[in-house]
CHARMM-style PDB file with segment names, atoms N, HN, CA, C and O in Angstrom:
ATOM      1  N   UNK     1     141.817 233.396 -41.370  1.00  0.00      PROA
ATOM      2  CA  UNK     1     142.530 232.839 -42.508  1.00  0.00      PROA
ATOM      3  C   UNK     1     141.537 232.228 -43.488  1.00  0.00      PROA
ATOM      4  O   UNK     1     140.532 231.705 -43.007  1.00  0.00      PROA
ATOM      5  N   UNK     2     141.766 232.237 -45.278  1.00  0.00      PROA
ATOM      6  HN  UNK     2     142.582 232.662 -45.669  1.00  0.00      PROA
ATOM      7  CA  UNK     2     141.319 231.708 -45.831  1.00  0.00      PROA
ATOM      8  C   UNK     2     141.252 229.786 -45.580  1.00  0.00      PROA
ATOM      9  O   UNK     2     141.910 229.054 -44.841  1.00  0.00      PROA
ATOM     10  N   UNK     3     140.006 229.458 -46.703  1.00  0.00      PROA
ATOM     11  HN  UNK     3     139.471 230.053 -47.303  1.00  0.00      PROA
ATOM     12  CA  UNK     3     140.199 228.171 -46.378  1.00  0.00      PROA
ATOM     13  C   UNK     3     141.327 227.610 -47.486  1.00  0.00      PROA
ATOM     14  O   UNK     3     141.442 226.385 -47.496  1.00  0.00      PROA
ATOM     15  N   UNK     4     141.907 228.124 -48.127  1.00  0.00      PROA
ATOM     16  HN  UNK     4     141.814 229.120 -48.119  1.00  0.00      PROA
ATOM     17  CA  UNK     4     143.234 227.135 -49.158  1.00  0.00      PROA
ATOM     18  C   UNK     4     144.365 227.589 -47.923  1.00  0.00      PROA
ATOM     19  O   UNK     4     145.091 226.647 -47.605  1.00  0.00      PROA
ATOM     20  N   UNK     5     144.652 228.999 -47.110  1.00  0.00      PROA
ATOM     21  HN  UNK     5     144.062 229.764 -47.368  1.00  0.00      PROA
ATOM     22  CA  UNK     5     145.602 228.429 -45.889  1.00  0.00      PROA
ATOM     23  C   UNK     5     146.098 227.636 -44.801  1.00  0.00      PROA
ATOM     24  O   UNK     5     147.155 227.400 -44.217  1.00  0.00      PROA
ATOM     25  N   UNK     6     143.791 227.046 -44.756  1.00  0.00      PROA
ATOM     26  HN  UNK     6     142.932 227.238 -45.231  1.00  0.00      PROA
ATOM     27  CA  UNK     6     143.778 226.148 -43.536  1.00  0.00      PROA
ATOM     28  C   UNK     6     144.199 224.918 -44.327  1.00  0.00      PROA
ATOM     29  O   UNK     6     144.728 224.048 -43.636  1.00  0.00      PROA
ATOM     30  N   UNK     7     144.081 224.656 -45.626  1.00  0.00      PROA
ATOM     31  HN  UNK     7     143.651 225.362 -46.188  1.00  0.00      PROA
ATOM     32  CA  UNK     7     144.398 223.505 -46.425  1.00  0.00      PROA
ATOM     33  C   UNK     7     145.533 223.252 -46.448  1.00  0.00      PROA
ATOM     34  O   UNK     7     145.944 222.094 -46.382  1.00  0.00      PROA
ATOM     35  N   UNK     8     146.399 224.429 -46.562  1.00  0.00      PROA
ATOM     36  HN  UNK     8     146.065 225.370 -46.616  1.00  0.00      PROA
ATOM     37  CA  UNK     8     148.046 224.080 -46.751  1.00  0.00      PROA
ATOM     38  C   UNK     8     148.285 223.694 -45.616  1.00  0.00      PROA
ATOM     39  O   UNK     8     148.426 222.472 -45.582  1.00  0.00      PROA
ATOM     40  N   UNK     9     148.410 224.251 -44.534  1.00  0.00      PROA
ATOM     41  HN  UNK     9     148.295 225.244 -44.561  1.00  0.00      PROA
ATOM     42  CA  UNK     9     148.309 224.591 -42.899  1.00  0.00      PROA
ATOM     43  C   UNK     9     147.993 222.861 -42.762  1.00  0.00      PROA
ATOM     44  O   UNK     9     148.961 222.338 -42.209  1.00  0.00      PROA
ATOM     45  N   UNK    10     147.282 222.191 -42.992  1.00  0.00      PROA
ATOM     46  HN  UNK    10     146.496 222.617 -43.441  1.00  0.00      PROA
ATOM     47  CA  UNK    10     146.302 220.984 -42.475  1.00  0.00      PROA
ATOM     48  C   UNK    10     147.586 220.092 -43.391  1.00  0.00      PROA
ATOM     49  O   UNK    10     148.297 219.194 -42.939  1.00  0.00      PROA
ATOM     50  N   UNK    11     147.597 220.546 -44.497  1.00  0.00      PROA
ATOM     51  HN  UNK    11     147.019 221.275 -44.864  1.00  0.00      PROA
ATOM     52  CA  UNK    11     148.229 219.432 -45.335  1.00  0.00      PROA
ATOM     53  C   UNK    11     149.607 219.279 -44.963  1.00  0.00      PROA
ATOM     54  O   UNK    11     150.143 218.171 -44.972  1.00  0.00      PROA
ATOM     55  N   UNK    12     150.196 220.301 -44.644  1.00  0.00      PROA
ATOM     56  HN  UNK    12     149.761 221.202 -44.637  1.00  0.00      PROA
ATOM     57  CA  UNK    12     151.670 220.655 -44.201  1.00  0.00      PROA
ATOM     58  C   UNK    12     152.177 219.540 -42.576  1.00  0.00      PROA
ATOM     59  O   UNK    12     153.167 218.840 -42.366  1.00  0.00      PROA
ATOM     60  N   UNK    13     150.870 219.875 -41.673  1.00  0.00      PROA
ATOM     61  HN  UNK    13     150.065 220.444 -41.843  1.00  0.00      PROA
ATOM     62  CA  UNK    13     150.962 219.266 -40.531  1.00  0.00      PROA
ATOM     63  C   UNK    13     150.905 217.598 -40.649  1.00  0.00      PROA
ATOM     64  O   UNK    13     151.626 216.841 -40.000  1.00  0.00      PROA
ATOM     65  N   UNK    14     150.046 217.254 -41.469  1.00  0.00      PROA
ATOM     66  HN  UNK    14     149.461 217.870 -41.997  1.00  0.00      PROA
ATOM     67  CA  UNK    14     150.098 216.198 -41.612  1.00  0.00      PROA
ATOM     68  C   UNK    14     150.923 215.235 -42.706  1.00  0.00      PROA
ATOM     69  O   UNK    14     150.712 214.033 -42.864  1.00  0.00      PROA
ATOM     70  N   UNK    15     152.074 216.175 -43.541  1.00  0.00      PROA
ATOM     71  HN  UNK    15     152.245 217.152 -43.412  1.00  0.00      PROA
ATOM     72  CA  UNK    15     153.130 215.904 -44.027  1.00  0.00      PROA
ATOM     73  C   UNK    15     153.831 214.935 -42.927  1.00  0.00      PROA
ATOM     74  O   UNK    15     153.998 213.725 -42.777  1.00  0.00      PROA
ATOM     75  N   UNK    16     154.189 216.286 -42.155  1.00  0.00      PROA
ATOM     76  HN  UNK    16     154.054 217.269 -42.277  1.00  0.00      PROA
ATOM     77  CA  UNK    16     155.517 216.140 -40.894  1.00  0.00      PROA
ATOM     78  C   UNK    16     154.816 215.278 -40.219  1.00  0.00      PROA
ATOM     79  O   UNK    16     155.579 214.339 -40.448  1.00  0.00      PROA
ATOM     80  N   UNK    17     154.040 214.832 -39.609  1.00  0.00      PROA
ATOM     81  HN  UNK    17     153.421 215.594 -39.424  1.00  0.00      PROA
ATOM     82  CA  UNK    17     153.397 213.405 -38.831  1.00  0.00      PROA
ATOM     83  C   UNK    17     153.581 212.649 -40.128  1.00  0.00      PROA
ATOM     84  O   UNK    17     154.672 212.134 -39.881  1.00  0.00      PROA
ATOM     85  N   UNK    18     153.433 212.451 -40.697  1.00  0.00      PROA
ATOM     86  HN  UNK    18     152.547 212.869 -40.898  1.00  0.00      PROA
ATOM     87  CA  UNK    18     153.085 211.083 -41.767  1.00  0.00      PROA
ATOM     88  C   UNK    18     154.898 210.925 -41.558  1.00  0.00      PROA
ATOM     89  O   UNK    18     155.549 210.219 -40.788  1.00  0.00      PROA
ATOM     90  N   UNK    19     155.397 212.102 -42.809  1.00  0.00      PROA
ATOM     91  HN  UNK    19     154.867 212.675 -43.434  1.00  0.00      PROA
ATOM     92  CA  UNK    19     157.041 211.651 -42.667  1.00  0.00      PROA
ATOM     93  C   UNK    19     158.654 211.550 -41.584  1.00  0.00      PROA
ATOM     94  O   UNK    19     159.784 211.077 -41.713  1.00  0.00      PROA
ATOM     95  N   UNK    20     157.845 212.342 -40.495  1.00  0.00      PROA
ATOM     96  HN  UNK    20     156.928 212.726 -40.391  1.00  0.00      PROA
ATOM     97  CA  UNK    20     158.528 212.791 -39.138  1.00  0.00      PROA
ATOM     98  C   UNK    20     159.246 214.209 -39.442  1.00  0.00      PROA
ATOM     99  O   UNK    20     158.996 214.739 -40.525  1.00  0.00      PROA
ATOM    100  N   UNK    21     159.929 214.706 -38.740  1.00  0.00      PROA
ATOM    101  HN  UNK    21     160.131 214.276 -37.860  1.00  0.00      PROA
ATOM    102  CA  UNK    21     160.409 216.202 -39.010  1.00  0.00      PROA
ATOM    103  C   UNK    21     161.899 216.415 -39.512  1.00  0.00      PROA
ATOM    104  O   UNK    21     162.292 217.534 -39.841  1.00  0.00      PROA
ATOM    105  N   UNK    22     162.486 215.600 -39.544  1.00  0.00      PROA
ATOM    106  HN  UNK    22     162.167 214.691 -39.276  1.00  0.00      PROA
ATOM    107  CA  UNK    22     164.210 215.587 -40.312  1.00  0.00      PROA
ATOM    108  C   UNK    22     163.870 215.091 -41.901  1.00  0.00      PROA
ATOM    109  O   UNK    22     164.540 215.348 -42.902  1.00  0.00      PROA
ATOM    110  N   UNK    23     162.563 214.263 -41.814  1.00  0.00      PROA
ATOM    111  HN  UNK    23     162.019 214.055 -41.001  1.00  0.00      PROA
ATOM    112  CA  UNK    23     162.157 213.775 -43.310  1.00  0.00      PROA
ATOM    113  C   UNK    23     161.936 214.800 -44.191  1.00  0.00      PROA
ATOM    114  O   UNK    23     162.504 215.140 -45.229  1.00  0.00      PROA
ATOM    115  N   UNK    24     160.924 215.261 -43.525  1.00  0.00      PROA
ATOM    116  HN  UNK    24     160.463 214.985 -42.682  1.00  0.00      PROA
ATOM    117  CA  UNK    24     160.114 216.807 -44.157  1.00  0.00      PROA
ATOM    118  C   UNK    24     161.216 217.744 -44.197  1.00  0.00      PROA
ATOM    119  O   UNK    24     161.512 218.199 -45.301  1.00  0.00      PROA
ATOM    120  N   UNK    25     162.046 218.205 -42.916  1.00  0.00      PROA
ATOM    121  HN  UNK    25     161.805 217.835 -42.018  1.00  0.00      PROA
ATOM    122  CA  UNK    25     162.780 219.141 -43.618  1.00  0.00      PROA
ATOM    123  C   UNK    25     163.662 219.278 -44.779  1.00  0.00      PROA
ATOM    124  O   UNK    25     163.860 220.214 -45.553  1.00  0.00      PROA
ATOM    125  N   UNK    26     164.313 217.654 -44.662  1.00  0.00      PROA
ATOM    126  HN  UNK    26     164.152 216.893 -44.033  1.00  0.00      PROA
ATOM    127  CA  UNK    26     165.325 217.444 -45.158  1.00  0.00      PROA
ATOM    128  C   UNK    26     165.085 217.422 -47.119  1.00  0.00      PROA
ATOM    129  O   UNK    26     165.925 217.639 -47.993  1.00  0.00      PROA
ATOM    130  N   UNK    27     163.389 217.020 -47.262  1.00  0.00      PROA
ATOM    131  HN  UNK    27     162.707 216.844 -46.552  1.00  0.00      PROA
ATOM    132  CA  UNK    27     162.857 216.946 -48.682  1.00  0.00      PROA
ATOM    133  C   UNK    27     162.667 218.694 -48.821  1.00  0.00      PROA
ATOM    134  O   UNK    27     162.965 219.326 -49.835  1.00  0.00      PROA
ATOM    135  N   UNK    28     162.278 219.106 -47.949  1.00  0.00      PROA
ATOM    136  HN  UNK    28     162.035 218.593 -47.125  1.00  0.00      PROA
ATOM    137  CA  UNK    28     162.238 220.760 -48.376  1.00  0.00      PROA
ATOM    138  C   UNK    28     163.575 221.434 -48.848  1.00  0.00      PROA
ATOM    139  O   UNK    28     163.802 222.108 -49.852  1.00  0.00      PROA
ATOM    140  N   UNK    29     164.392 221.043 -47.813  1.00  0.00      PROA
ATOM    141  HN  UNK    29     164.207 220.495 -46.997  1.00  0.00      PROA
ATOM    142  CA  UNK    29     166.173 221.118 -48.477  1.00  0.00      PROA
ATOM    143  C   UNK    29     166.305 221.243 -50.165  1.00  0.00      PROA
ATOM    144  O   UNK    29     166.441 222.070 -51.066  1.00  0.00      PROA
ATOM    145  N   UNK    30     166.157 219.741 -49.894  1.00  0.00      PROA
ATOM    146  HN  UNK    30     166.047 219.069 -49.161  1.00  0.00      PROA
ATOM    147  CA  UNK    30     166.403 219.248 -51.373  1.00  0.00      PROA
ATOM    148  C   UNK    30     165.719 219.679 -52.363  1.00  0.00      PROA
ATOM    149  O   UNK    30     166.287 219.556 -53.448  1.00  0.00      PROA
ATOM    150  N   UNK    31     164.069 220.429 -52.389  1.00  0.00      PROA
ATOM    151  HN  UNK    31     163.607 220.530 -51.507  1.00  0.00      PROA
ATOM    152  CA  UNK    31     163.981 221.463 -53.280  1.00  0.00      PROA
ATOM    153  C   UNK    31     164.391 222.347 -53.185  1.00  0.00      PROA
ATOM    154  O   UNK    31     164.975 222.771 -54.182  1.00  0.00      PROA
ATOM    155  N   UNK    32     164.367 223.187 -51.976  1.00  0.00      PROA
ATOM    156  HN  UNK    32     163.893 222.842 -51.166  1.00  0.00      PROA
ATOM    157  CA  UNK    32     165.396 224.475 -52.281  1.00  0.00      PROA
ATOM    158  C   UNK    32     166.503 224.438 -53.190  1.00  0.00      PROA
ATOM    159  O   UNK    32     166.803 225.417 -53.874  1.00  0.00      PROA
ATOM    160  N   UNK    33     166.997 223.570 -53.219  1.00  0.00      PROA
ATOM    161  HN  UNK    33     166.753 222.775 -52.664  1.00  0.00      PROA
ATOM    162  CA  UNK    33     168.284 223.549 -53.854  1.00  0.00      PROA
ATOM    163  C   UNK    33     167.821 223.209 -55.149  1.00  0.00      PROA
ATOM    164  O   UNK    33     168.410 223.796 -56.057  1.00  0.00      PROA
ATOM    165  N   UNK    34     167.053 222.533 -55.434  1.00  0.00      PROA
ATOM    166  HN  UNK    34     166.575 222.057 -54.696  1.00  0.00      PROA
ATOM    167  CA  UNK    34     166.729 222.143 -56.873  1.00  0.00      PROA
ATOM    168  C   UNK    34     166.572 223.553 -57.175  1.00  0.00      PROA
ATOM    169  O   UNK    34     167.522 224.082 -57.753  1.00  0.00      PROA
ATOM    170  N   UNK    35     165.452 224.344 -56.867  1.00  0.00      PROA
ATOM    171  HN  UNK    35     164.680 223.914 -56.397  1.00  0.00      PROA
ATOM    172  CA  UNK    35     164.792 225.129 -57.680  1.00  0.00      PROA
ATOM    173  C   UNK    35     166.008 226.360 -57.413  1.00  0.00      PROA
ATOM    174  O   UNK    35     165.902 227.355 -58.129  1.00  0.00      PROA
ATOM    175  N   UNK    36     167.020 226.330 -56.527  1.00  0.00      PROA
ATOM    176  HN  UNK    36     167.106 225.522 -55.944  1.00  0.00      PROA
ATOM    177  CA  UNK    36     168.182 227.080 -56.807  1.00  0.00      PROA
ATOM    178  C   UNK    36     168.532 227.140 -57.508  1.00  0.00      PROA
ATOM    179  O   UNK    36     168.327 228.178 -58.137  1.00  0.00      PROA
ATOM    180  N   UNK    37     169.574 225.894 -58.215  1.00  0.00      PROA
ATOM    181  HN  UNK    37     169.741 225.051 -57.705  1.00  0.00      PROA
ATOM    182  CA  UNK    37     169.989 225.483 -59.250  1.00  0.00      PROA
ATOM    183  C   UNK    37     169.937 225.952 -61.255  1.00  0.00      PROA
ATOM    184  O   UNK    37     170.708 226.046 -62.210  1.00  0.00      PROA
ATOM    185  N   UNK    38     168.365 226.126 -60.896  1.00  0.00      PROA
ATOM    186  HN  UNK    38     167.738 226.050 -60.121  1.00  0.00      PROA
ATOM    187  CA  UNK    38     167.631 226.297 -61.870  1.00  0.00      PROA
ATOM    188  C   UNK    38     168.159 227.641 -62.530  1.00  0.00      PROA
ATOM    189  O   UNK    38     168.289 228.631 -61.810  1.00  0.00      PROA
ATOM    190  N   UNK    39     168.483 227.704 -63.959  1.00  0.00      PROA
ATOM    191  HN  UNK    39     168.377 226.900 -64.544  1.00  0.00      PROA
ATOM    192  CA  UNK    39     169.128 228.898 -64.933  1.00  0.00      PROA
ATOM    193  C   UNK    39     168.387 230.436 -64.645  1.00  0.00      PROA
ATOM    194  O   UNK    39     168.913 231.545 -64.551  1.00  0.00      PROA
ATOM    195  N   UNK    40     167.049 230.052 -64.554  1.00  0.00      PROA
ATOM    196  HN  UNK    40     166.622 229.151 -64.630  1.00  0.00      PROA
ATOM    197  CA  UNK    40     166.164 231.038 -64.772  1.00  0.00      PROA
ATOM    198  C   UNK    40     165.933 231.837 -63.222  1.00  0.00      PROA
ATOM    199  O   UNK    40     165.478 232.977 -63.136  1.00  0.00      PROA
ATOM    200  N   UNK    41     166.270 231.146 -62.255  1.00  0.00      PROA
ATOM    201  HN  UNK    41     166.640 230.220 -62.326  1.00  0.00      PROA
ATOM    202  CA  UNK    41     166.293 231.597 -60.808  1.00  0.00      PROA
ATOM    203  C   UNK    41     167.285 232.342 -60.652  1.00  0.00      PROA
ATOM    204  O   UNK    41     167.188 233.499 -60.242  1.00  0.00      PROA
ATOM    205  N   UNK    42     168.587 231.664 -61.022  1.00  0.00      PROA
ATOM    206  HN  UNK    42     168.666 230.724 -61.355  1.00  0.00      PROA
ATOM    207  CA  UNK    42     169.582 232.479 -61.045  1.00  0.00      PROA
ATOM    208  C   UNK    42     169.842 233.321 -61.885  1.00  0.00      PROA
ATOM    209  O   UNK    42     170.839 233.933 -61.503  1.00  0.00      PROA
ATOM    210  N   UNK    43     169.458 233.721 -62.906  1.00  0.00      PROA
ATOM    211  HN  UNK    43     168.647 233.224 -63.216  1.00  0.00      PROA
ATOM    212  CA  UNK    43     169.639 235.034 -63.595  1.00  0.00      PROA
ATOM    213  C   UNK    43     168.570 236.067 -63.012  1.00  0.00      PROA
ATOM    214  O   UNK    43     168.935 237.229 -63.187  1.00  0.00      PROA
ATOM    215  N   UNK    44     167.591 235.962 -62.496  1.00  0.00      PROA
ATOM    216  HN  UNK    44     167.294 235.018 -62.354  1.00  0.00      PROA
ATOM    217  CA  UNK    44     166.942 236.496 -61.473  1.00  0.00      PROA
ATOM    218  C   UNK    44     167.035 236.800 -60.917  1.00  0.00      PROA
ATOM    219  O   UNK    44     166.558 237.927 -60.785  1.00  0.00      PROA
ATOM    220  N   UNK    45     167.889 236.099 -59.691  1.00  0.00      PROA
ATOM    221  HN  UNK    45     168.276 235.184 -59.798  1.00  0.00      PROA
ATOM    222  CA  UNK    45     168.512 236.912 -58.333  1.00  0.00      PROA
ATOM    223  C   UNK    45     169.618 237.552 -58.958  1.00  0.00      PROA
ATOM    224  O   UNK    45     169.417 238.736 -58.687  1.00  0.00      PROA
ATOM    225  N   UNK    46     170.524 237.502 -59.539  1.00  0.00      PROA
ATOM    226  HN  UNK    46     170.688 236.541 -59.760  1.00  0.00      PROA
ATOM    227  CA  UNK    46     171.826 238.132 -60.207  1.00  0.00      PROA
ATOM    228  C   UNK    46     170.876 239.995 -60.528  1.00  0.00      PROA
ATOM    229  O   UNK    46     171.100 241.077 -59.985  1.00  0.00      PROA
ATOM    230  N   UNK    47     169.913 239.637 -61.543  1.00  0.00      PROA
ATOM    231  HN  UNK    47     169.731 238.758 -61.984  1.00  0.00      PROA
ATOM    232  CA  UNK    47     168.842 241.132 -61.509  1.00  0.00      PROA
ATOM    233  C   UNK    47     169.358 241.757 -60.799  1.00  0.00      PROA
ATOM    234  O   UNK    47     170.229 242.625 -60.739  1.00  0.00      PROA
ATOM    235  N   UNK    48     168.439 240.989 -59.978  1.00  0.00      PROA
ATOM    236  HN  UNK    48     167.732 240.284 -60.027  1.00  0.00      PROA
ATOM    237  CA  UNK    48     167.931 241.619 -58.148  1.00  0.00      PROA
ATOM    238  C   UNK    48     169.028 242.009 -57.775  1.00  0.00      PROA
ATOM    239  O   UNK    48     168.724 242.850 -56.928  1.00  0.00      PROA
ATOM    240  N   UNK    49     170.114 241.976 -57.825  1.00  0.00      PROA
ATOM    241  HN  UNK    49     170.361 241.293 -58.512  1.00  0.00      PROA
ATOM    242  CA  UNK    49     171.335 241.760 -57.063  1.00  0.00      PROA
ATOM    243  C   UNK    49     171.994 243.479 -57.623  1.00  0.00      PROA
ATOM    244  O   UNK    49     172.373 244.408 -56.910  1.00  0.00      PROA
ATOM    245  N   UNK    50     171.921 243.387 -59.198  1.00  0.00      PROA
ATOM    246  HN  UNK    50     171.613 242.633 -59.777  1.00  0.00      PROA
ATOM    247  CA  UNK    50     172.328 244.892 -59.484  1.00  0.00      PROA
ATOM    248  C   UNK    50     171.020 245.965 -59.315  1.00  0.00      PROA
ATOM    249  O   UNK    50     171.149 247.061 -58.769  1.00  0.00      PROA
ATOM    250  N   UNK    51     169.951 245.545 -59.784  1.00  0.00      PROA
ATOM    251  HN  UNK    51     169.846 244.655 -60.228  1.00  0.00      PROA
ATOM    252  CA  UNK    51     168.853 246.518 -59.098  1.00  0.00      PROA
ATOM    253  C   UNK    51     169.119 247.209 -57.765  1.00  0.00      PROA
ATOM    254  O   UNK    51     169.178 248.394 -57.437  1.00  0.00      PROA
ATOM    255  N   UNK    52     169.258 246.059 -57.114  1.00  0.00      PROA
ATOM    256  HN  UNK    52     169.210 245.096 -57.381  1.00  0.00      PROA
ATOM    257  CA  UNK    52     169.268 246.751 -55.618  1.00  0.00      PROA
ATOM    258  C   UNK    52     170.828 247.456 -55.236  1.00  0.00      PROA
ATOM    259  O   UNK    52     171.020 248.232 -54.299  1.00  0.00      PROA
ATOM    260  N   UNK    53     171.811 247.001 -56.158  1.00  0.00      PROA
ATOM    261  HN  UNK    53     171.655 246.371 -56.919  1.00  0.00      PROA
ATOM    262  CA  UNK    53     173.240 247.637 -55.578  1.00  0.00      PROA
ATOM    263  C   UNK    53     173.184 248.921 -56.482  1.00  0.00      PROA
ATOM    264  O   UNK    53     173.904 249.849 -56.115  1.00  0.00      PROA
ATOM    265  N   UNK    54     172.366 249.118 -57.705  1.00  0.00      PROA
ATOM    266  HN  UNK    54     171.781 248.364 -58.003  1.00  0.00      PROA
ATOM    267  CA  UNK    54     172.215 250.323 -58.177  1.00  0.00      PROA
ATOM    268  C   UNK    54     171.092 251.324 -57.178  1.00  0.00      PROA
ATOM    269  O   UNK    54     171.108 252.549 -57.064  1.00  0.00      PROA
ATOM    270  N   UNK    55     170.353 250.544 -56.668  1.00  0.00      PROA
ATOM    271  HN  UNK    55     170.340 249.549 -56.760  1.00  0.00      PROA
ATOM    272  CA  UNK    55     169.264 251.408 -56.223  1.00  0.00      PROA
ATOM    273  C   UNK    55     170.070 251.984 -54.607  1.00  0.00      PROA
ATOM    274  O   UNK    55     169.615 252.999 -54.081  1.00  0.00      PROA
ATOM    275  N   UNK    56     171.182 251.279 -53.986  1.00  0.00      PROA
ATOM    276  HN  UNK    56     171.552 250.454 -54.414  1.00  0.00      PROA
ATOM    277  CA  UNK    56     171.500 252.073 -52.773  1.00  0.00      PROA
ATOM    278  C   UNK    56     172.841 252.473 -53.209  1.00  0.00      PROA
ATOM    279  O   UNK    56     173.517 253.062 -52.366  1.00  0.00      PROA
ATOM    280  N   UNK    57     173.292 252.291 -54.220  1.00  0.00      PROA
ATOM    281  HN  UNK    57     172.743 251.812 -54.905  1.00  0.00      PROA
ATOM    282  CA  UNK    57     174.626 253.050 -54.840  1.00  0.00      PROA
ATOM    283  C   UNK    57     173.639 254.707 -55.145  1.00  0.00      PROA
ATOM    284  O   UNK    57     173.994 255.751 -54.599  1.00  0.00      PROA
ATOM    285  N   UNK    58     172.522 254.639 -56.006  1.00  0.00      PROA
ATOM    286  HN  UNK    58     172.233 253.791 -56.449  1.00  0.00      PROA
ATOM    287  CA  UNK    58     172.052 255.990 -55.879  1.00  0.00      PROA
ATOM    288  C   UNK    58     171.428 256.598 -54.918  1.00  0.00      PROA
ATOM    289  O   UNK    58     171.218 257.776 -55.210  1.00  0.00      PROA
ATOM    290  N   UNK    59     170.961 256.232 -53.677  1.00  0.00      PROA
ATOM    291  HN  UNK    59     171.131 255.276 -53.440  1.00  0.00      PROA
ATOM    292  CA  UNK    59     170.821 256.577 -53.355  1.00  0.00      PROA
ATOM    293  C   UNK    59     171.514 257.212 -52.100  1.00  0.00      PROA
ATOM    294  O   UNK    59     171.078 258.089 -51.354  1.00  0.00      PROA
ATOM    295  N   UNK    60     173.120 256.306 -52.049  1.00  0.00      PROA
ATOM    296  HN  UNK    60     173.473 255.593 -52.655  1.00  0.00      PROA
ATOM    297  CA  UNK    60     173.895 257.087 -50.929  1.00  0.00      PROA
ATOM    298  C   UNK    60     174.909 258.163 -51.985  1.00  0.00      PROA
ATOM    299  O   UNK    60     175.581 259.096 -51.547  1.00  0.00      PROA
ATOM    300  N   UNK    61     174.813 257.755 -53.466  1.00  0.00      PROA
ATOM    301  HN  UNK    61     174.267 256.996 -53.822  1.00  0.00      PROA
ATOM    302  CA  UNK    61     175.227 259.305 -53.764  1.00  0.00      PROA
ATOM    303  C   UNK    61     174.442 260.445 -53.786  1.00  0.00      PROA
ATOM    304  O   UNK    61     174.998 261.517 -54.028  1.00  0.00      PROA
ATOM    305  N   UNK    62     173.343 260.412 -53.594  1.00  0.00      PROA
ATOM    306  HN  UNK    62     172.891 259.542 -53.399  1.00  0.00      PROA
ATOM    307  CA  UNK    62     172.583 261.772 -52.992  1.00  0.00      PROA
ATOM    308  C   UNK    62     172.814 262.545 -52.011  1.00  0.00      PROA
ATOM    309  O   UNK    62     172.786 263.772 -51.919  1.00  0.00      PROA
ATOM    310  N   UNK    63     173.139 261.414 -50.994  1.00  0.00      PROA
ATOM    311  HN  UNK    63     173.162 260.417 -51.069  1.00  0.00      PROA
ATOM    312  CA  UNK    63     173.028 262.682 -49.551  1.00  0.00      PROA
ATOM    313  C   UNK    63     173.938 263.308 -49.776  1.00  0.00      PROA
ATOM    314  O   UNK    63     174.787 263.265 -50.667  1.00  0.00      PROA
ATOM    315  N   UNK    64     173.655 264.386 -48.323  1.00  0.00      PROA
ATOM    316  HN  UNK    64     172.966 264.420 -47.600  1.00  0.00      PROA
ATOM    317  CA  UNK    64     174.606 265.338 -48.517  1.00  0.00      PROA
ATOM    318  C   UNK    64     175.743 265.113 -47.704  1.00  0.00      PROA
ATOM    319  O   UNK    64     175.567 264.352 -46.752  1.00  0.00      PROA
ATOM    320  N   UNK    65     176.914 265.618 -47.868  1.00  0.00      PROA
ATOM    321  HN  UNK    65     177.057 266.236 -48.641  1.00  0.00      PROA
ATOM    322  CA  UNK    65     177.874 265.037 -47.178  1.00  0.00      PROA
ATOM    323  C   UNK    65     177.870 266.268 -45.882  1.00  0.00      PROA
ATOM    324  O   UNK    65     177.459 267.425 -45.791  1.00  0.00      PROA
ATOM    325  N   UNK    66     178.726 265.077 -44.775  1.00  0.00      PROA
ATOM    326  HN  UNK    66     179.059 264.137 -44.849  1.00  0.00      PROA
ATOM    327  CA  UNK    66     178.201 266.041 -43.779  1.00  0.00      PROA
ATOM    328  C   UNK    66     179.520 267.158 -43.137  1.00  0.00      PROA
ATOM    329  O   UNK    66     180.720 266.890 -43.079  1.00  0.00      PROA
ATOM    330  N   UNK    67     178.929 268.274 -42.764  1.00  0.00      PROA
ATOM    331  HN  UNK    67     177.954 268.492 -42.811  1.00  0.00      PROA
ATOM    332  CA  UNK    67     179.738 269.750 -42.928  1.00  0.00      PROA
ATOM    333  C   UNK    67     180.978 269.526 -41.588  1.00  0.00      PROA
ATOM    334  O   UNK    67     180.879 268.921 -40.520  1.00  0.00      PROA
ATOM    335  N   UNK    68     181.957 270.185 -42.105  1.00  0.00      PROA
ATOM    336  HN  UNK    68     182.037 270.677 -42.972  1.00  0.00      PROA
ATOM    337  CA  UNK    68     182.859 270.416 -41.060  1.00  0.00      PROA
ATOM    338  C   UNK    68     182.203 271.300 -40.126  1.00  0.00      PROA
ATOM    339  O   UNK    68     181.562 272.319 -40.386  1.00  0.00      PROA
ATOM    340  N   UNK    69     182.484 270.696 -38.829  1.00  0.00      PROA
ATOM    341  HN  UNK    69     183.005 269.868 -38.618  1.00  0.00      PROA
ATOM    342  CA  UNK    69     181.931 271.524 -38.000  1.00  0.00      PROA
ATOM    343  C   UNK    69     183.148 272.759 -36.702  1.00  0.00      PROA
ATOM    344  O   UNK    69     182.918 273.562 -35.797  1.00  0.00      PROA
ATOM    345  N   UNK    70     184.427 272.181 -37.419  1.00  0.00      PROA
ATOM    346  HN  UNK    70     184.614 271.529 -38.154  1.00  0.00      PROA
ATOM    347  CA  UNK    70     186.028 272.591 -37.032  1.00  0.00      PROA
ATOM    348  C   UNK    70     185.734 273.844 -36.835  1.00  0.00      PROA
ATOM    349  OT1 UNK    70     186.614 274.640 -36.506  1.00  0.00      PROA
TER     350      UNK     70
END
């Protein structure tokens, strides 16, 4: 591993000791949700959201459908 991973890695561990582990998670929470929130995130995933329902909408109208075998 690089050394800015062992940094995060080092800094991260010694978050959760300094604040205990319901502290730390619970502040990670609470950005998630912030940066959820945020206009520009969510028109983003919304994208993502038709990108990808266009990209397997075309691609299950391709196959071929499969043959009677009666």
């Amino acid at each position: 591993m690089g050394l800015i991973t062992w940094v995060i890695v080092i800094a991260t561990v010694l978050a959760v000791i300094g604040l205990g582990l319901g502290t730390f998670v619970s502040g990670v929470w609470s950005g998630i949700q912030t940066v959820g929130s945020n206009p520009l995130v969510q028109n983003a995933t919304n994208e993502a959201k038709e990108v990808v329902s266009n990209a397997t909408r075309n691609a299950t109208g391709s196959l071929p459908l499969p043959e009677d075998s009666s």
